[in-house]
C-alpha positions as MATLAB code, in Angstrom:
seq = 'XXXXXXXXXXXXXXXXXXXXXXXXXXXXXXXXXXXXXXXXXXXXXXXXXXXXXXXXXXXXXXXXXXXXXXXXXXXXXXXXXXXXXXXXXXXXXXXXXXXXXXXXXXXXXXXXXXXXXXXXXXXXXXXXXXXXXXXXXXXXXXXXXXXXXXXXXXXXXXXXXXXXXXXXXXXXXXXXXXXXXXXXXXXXXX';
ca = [
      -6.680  152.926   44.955;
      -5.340  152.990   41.326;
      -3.366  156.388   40.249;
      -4.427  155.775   36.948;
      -7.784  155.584   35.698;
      -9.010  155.354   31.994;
     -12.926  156.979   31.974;
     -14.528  155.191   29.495;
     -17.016  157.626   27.364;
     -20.290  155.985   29.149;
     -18.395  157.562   32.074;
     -17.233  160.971   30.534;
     -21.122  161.336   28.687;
     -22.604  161.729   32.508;
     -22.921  164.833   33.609;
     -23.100  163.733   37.121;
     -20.242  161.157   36.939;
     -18.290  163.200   34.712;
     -18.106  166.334   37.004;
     -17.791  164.184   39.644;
     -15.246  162.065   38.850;
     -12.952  164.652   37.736;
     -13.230  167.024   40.834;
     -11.412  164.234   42.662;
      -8.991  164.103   40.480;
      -8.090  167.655   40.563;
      -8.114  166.536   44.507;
      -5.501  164.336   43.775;
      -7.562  161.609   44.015;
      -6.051  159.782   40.521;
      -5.131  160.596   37.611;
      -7.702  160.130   34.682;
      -6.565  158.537   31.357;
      -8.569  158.936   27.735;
      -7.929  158.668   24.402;
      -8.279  160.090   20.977;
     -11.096  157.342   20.417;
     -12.742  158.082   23.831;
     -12.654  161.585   22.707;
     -14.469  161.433   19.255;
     -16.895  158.871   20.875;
     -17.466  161.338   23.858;
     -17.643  164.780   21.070;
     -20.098  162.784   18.839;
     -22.502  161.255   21.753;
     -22.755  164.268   23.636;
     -23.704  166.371   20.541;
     -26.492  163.547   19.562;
     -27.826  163.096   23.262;
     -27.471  167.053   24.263;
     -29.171  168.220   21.436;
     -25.846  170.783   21.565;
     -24.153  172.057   18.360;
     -21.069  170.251   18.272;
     -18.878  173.313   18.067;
     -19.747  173.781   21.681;
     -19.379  170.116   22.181;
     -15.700  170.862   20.950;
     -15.074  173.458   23.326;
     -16.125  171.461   26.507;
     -13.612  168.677   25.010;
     -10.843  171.508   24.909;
     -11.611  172.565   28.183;
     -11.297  168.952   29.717;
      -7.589  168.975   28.031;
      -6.854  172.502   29.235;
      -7.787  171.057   33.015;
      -6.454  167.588   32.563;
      -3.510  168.052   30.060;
      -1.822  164.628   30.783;
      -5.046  162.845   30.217;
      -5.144  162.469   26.713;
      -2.959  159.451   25.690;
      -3.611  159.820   21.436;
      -3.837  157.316   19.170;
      -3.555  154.159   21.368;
      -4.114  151.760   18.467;
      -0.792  150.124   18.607;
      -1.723  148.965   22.176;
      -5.197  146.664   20.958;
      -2.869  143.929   19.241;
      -3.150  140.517   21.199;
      -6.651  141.490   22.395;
      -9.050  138.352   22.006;
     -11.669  137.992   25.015;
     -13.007  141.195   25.195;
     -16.013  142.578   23.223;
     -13.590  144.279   19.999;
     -15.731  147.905   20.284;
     -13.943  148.161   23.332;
     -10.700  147.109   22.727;
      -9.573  150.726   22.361;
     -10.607  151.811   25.874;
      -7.810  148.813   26.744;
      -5.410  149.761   24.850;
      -5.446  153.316   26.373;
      -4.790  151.519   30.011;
      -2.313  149.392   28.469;
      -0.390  152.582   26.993;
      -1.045  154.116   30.463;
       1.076  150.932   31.970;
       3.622  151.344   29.385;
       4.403  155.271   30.181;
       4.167  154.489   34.082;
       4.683  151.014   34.559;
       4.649  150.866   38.448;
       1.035  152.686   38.483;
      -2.134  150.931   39.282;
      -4.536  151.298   36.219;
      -7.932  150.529   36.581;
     -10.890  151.375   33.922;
     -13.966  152.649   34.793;
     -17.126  152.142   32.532;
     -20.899  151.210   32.948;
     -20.102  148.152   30.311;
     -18.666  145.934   32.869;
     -20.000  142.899   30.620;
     -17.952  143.629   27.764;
     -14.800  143.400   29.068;
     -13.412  140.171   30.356;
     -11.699  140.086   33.679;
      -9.093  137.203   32.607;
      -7.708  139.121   30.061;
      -7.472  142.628   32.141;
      -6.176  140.406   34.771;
      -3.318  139.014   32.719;
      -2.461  142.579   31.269;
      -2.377  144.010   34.743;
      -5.402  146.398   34.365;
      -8.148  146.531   36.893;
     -11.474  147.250   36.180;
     -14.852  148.584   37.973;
     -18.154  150.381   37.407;
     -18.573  153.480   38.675;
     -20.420  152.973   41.727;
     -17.441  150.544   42.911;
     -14.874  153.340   42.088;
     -16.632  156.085   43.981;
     -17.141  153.714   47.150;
     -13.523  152.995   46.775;
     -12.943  156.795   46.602;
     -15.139  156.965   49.130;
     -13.394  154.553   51.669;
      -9.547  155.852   50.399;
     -10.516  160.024   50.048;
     -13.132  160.046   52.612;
     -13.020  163.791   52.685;
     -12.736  164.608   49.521;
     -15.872  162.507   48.551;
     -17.315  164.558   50.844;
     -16.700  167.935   49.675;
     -17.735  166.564   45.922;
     -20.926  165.025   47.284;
     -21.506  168.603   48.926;
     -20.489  170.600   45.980;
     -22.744  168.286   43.321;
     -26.465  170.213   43.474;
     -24.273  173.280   43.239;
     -22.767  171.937   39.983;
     -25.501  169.769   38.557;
     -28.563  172.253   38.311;
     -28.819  173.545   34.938;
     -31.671  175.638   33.775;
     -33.038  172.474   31.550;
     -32.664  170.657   35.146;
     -34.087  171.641   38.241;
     -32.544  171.296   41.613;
     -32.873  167.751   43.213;
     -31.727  165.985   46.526;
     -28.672  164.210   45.821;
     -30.090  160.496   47.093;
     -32.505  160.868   43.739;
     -29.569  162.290   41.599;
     -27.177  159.259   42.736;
     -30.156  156.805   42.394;
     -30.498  158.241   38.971;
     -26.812  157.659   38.260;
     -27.447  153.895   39.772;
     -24.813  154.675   42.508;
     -26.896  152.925   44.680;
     -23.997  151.587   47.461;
     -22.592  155.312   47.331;
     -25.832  156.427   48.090;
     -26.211  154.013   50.979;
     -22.897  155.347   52.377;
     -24.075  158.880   51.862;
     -27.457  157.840   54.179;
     -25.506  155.945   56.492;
     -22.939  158.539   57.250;
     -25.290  161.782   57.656;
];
């Protein structure tokens, strides 16, 4: 299980996986990694897709580095030179997990993103980053932090019903979220 793991904002923009995701880190779980670029993505797509004034957007940002103040790694844009194979609009989401190396250099760093395709596994592989879509990290989670998976899987309807949103069983929500081999585990086990 990698300590260190950069969310990519495709992550972070997901209610579901967002909450998720970081309840297991304040479990212990890992440690999650961003950047000042994930961060202005993440503030400007939430406020287009929410339909929420980005004020408030700002706030929820500020509360993520209130709960997760070694997350934020800043301007990362030193750590992009030498990049070639991967698609360049996400060359910044590598460069956070190679600045993550740098400042613990005997941590496993892994990225998590939806965009598997852009980033190519040679490269990541030669920089000593690993890299998987969410439904591969939460299985892994699932299979490393058995209980804690648990106890976020129980907690989710309580945290994912919004008034906009009403309450549904968490098979549809993690279909939604195409976590379909987390899902399978979740049938499997109950």
């Amino acid at each position: 299980m990698p300590e260190l793991v950069v969310l990519d904002t495709c992550v972070l923009i997901s209610n579901v996986l967002r909450q998720g995701i970081l309840r297991l880190a304040t479990r212990g779980c890992f440690r999650p990694i961003w950047s000042d670029v994930i961060g202005d993505e993440w503030r400007r797509n939430a406020a287009r897709l929410w339909g929420v004034p980005a004020a408030g957007i700002a706030d929820q940002w500020q509360a993520l580095q209130h709960d997760f103040p070694r997350a934020n790694l800043g301007d990362v844009s030193q750590y992009k030179s030498g990049l070639e194979r991967s698609d360049p609009k996400d060359w910044h989401v590598i460069a956070a997990a190679r600045k993550a190396l740098v400042s613990s250099p005997q941590a496993a760093v892994t990225i998590v993103t939806r965009n598997i395709r852009d980033f190519h596994r040679g490269e990541l592989y030669h920089l000593g980053v690993g890299l998987m879509d969410p439904d591969q990290f939460l299985v892994r989670c699932h299979a490393d932090y058995p209980r804690e998976i648990a106890e976020m899987l129980n907690e989710a309807p309580g945290y994912l019903i919004t008034p906009e949103r009403e309450a549904q069983a968490l098979q549809t929500i993690l279909k939604r979220e195409c976590l379909f081999r987390l899902n399978k585990l979740c049938v499997t086990v109950r």
